[in-house]
N, C-alpha and C positions, 0 to 999 in steps of 0.2 A: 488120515493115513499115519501110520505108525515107523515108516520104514521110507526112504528116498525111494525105493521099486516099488511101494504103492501110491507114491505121490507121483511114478511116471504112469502107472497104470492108471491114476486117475484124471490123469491129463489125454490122455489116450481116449478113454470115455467121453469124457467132460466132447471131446470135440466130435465123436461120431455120432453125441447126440445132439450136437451143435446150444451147447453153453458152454463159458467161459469160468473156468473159478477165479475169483478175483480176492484177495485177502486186503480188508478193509484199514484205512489207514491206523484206527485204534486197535488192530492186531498186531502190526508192526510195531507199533509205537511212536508214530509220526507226532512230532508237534504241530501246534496249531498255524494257520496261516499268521504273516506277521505285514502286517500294511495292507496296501490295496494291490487289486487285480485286475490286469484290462480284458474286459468282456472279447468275444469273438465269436467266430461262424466257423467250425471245421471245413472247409475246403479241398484239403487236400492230403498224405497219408506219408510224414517222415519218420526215418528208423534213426536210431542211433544208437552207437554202445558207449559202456563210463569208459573202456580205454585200459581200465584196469584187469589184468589177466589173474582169472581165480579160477582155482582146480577144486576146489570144498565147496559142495551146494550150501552146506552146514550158514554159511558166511552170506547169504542172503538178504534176512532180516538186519541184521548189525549195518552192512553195505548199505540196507535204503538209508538207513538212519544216517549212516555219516554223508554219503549226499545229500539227504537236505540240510543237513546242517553244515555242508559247505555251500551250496547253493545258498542258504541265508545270511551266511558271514558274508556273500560277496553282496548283501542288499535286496538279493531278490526275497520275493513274498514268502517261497515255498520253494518244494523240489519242483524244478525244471523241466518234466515231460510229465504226460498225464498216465502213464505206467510205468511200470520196470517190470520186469523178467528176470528171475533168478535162473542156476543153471539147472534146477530141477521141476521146470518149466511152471514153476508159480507165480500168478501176478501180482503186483505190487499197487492200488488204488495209490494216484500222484496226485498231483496238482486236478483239479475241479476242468473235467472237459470245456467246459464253458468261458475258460479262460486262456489264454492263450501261454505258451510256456515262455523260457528265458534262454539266451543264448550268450556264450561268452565270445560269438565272432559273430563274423558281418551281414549274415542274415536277420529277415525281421521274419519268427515265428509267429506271426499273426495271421489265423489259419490254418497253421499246421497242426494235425493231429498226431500225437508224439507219444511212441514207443522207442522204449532204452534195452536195448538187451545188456544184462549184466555180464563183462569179460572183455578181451582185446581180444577184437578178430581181426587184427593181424600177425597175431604169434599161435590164436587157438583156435578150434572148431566152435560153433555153436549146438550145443545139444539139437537132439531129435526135440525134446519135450519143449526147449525153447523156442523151436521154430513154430511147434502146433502151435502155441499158444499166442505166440507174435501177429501169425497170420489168423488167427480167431480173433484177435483183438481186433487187427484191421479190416478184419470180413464185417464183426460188429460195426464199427465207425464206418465201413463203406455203404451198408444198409440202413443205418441211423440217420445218417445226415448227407446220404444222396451223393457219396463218393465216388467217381470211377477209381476199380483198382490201378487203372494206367496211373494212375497221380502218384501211387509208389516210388518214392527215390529215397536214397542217403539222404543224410547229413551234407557230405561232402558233394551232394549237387548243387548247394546252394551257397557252399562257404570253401574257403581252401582249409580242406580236413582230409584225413584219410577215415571222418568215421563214417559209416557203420566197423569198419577196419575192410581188407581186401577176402575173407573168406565171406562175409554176408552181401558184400556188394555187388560179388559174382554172380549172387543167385535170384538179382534185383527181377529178372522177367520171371522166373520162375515162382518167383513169390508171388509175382500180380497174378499169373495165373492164377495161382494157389487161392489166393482170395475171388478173384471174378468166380472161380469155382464153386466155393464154398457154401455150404447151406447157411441160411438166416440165422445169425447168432446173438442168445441170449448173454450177459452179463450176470453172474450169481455170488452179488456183491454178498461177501460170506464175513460177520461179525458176530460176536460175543464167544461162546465156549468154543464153537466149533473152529473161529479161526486162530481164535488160540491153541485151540492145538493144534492145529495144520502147522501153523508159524512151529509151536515150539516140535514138533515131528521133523522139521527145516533142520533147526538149530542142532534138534539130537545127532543130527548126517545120519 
């Protein structure tokens, strides 16, 4: 896509044929894992947002990059949930499903399957495009690894947080629907030319 209105158009797609487009982490420019990782069994299907309110889809790719590289200055391996969601409903390949993510409060993510949507949903909306693609992600992990959508909660089910923030946590039943619904979904983990330009189509806004 050349244009954010064909990147929500192809989010639009991507889901009534049931795949996900997934921009690989050497599209973004993630660095490499740094230590070790503890193995896990997805279980169960948590959201979260970074907290940080952004109005520029443009600010995306730059966004993964400085979480993980705050997430690694605190120690951990990698970034911390196994996606992110920009606001022009692209996804972001995170940390390795197969490993469990990292928290900086009182719950133990071991098990949880973690999606971040990018923004503070307590001061902003969450796009149309980032909800398709949140809940295609979850419909995948729900079919993958034998998830009920009921397993859908916040962040802040499990810790004293306000994340996902109070505009996505509104729509926690609505979402499980949305996934128990959902047709069987493919992941189309997308690298070399093609996610390079997706990403830099991101970055043009």
């Amino acid at each position: 896509p050349s244009t954010t209105t064909s990147i929500a158009e192809t989010t639009t797609n991507m889901i009534a044929e049931s795949y996900v487009v997934v921009a690989c982490r050497e599209a973004w420019r993630a660095e490499p894992v740094i230590g070790q990782m503890v193995e896990h069994t997805p279980v169960r299907l948590t959201l979260h947002h970074t907290a940080v309110s952004q109005t520029s889809v443009n600010q995306g790719p730059s966004r993964a990059r400085q979480h993980q590289g705050y997430h690694q200055s605190l120690g951990w391996p990698d970034l911390a949930y196994h996606f992110l969601v920009d606001r022009s409903g692209l996804a972001y390949e995170g940390r390795d499903v197969r490993f469990r993510g990292d928290t900086g409060t009182e719950y133990d993510p071991t098990g949880h399957f973690l999606v971040c949507l990018e923004g503070d949903f307590d001061v902003q909306e969450a796009t149309a495009a980032q909800i398709d693609t949140m809940v295609a992600l979850f419909a995948w992990a729900s079919q993958e690894y034998g998830i009920e959508a009921s397993t859908l909660a916040g962040h802040g089910s499990y810790a004293v947080t306000s994340c996902p923030g109070s505009a996505v946590s509104a729509m926690i039943s609505d979402l499980q629907a949305a996934i128990s619904l959902s047709s069987p979904m493919n992941l189309d983990l997308v690298c070399g030319t093609a996610a390079a330009e997706l990403v830099a189509s991101v970055e043009a806004g």
